[in-house]
N, CA, C and O atoms as a CHARMM CRD file, in Angstrom:
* protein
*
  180
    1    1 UNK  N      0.84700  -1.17600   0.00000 PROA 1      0.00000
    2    1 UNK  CA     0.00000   0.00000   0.00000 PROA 1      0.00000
    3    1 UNK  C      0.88900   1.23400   0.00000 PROA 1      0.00000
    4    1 UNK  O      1.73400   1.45700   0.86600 PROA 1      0.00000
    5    2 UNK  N      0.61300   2.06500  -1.10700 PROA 2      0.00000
    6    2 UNK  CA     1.21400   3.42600  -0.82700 PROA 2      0.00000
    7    2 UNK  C      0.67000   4.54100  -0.61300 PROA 2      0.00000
    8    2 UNK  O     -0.24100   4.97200  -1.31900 PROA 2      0.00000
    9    3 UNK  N      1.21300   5.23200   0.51500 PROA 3      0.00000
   10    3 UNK  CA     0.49200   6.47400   0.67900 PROA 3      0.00000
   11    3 UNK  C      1.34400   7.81900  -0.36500 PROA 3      0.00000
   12    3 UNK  O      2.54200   7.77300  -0.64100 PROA 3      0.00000
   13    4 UNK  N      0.62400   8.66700  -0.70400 PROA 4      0.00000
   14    4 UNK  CA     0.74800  10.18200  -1.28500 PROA 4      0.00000
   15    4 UNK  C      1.36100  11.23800  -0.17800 PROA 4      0.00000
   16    4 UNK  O      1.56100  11.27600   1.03600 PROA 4      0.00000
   17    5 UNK  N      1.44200  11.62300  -0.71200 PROA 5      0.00000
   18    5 UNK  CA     1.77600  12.98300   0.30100 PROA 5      0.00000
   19    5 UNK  C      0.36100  13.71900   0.50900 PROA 5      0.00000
   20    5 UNK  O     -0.04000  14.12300   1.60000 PROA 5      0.00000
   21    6 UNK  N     -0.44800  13.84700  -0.91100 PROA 6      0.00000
   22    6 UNK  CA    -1.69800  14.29000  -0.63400 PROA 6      0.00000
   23    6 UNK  C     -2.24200  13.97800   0.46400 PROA 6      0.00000
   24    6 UNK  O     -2.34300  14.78700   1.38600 PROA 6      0.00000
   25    7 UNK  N     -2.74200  12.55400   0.53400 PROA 7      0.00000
   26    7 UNK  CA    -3.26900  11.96500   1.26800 PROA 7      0.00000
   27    7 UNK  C     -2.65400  12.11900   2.61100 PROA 7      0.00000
   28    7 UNK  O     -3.60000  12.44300   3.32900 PROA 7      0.00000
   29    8 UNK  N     -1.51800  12.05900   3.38000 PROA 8      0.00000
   30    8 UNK  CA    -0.73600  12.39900   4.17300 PROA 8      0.00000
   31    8 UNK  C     -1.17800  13.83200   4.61300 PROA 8      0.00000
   32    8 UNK  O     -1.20400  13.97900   5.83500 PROA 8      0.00000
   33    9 UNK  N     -1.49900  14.82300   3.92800 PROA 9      0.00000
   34    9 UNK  CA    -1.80700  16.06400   4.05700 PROA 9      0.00000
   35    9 UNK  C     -3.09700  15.89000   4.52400 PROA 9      0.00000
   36    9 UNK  O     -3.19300  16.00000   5.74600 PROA 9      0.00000
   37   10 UNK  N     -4.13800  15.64900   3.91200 PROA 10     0.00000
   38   10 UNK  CA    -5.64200  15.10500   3.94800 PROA 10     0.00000
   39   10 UNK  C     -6.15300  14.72700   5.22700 PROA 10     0.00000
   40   10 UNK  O     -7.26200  14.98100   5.69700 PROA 10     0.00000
   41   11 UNK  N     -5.08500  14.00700   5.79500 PROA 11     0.00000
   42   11 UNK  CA    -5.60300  13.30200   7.03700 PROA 11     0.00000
   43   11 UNK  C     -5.11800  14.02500   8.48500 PROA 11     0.00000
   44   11 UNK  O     -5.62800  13.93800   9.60200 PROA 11     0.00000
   45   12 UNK  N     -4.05400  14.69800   8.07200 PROA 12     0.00000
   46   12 UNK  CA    -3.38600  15.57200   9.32000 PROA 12     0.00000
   47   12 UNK  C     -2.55700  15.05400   9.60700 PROA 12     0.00000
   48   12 UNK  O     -2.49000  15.16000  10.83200 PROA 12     0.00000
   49   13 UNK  N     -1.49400  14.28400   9.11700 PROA 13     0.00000
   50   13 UNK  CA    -0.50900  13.66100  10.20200 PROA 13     0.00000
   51   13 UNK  C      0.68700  14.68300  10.10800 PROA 13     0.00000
   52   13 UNK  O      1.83300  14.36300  10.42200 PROA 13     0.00000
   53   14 UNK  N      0.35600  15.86900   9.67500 PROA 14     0.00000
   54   14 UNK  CA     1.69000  16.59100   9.38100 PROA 14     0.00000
   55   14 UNK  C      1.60800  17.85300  11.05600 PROA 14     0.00000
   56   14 UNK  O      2.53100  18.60500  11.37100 PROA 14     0.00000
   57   15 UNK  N      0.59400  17.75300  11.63700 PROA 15     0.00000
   58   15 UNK  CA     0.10000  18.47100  12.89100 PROA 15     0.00000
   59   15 UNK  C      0.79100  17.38900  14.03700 PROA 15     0.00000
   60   15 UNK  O      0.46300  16.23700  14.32000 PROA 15     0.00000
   61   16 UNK  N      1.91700  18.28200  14.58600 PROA 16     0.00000
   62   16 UNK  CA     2.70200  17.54600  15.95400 PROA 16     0.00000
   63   16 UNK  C      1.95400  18.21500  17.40500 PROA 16     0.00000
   64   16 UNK  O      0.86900  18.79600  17.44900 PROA 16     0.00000
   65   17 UNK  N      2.77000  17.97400  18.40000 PROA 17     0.00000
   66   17 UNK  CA     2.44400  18.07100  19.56500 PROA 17     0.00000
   67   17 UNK  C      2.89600  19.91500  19.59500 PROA 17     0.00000
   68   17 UNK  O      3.63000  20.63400  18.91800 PROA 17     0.00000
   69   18 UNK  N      2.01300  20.10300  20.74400 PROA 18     0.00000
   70   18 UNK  CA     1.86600  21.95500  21.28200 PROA 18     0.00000
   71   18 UNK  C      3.33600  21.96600  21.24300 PROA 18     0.00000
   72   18 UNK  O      3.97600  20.95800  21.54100 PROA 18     0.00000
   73   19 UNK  N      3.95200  23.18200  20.85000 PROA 19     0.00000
   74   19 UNK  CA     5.23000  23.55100  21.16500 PROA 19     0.00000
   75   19 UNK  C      5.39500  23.91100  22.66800 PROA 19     0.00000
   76   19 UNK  O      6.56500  23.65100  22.95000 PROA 19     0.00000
   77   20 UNK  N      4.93600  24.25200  23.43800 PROA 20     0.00000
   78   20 UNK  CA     5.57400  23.95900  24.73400 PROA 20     0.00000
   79   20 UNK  C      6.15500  22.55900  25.14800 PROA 20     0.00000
   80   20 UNK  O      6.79500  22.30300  26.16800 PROA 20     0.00000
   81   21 UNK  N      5.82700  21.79500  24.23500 PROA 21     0.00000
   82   21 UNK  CA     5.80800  20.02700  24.87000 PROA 21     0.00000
   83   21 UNK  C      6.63600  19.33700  23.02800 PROA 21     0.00000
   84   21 UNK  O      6.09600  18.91400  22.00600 PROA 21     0.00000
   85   22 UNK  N      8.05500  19.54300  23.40700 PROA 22     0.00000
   86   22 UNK  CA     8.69400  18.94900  22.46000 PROA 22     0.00000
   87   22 UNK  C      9.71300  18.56600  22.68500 PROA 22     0.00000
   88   22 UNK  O      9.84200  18.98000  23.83700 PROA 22     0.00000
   89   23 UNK  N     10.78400  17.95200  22.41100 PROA 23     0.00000
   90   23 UNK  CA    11.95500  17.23400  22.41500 PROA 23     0.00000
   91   23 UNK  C     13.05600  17.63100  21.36700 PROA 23     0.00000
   92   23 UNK  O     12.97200  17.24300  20.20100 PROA 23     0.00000
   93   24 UNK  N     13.74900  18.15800  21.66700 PROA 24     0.00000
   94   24 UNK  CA    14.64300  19.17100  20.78100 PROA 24     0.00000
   95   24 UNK  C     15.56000  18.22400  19.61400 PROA 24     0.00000
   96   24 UNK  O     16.00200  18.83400  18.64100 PROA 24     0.00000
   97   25 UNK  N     15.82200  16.77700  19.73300 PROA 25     0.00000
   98   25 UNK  CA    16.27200  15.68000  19.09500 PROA 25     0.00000
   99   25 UNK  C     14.89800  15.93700  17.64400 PROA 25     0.00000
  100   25 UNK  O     15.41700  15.61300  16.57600 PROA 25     0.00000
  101   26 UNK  N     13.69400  16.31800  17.48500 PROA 26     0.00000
  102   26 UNK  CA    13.14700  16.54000  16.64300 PROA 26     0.00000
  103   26 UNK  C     13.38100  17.71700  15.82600 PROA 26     0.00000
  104   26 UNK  O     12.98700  17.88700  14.67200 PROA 26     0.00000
  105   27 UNK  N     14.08000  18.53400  16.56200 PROA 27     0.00000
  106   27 UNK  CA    14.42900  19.69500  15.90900 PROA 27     0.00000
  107   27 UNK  C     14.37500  19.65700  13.97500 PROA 27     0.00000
  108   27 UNK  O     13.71500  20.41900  13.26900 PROA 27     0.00000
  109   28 UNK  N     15.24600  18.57500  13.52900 PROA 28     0.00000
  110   28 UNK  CA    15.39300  18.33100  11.95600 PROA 28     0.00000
  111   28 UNK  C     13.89600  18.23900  11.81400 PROA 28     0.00000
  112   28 UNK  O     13.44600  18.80800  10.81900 PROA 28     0.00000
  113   29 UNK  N     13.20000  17.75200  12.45700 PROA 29     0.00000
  114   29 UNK  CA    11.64100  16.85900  11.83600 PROA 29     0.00000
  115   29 UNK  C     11.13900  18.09500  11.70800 PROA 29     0.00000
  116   29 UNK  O     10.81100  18.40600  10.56300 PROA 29     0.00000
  117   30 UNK  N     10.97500  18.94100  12.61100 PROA 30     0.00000
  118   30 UNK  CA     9.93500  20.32400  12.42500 PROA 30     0.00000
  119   30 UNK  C      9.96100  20.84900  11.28200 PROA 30     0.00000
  120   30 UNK  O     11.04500  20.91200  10.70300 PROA 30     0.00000
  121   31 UNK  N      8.75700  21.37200  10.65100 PROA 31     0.00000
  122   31 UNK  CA     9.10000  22.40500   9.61400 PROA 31     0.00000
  123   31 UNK  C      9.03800  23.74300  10.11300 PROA 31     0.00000
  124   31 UNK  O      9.90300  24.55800   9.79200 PROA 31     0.00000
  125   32 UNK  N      7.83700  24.11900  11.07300 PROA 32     0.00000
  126   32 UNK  CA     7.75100  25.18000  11.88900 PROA 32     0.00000
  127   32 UNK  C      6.37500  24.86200  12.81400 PROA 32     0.00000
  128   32 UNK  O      5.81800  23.82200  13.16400 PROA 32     0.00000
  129   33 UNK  N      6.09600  26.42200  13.04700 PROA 33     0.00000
  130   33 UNK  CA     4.67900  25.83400  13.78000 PROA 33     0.00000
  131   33 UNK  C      3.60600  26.96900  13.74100 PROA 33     0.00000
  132   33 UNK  O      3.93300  28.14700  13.59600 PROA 33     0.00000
  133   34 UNK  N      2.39000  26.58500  13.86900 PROA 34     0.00000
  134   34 UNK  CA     1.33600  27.25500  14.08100 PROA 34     0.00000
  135   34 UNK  C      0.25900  27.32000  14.91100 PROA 34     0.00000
  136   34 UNK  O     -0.46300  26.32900  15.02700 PROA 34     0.00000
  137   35 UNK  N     -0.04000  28.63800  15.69300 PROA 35     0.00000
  138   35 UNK  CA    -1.25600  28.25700  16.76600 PROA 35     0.00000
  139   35 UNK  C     -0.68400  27.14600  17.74300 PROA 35     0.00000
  140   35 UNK  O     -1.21100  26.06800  18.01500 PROA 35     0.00000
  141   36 UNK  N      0.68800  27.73300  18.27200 PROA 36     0.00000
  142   36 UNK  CA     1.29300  26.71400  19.34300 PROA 36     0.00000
  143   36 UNK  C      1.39900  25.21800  18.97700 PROA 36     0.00000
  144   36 UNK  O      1.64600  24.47200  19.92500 PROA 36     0.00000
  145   37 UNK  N      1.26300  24.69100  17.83700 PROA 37     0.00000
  146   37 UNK  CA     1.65700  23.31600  17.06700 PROA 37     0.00000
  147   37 UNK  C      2.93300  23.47300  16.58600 PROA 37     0.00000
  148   37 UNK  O      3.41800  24.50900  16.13200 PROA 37     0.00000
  149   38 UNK  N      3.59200  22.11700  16.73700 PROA 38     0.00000
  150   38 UNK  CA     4.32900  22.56900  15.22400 PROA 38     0.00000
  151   38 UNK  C      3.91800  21.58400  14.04800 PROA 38     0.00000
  152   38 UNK  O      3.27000  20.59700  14.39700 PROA 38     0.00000
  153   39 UNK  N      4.08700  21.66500  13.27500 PROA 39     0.00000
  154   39 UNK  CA     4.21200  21.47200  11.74700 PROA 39     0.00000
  155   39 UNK  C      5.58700  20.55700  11.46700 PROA 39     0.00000
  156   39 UNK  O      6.72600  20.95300  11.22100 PROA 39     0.00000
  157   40 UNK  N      5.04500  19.12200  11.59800 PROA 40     0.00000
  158   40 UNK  CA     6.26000  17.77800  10.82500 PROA 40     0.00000
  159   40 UNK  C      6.53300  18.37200   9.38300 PROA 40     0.00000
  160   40 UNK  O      5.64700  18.88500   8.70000 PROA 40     0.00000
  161   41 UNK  N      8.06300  18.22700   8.93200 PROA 41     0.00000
  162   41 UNK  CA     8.14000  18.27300   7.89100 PROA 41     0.00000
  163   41 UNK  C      7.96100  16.46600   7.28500 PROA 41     0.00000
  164   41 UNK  O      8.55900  15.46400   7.67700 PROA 41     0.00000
  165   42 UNK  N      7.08200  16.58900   6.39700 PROA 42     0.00000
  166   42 UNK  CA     6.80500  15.02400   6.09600 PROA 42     0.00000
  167   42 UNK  C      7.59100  14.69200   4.89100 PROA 42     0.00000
  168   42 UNK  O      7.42900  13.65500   4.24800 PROA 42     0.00000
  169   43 UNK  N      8.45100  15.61700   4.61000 PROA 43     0.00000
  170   43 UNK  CA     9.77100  14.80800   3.59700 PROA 43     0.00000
  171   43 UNK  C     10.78300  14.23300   4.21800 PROA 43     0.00000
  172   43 UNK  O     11.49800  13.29400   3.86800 PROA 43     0.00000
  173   44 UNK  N     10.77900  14.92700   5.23500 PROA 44     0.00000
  174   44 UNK  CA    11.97800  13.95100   6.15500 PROA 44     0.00000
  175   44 UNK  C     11.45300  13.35400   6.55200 PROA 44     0.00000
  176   44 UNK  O     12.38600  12.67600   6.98200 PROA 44     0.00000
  177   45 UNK  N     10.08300  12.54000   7.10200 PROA 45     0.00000
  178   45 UNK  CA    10.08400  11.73700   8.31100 PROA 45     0.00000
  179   45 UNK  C      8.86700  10.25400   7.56800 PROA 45     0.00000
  180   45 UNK  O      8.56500   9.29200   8.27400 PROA 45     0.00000
């Protein structure tokens, strides 16, 4: 089964945990953040 990126987008998995509550070893993964989220970059991960 392959997933898209569309689809990846579609469903939300690109929405991480509140930025008060992160682990700095993710630092590469973030793309940024919004409304106290951050934002997975889903090409890296």
């Amino acid at each position: 089964m392959s997933v898209t990126m569309r689809e990846m987008l579609e469903a939300g998995v690109h929405f991480g945990h509140q930025t008060r509550f992160w682990n700095p070893k993710m630092a590469p993964f973030i793309f940024g953040h919004r409304n106290k989220i951050h934002i997975i970059n889903l090409e890296k991960t």
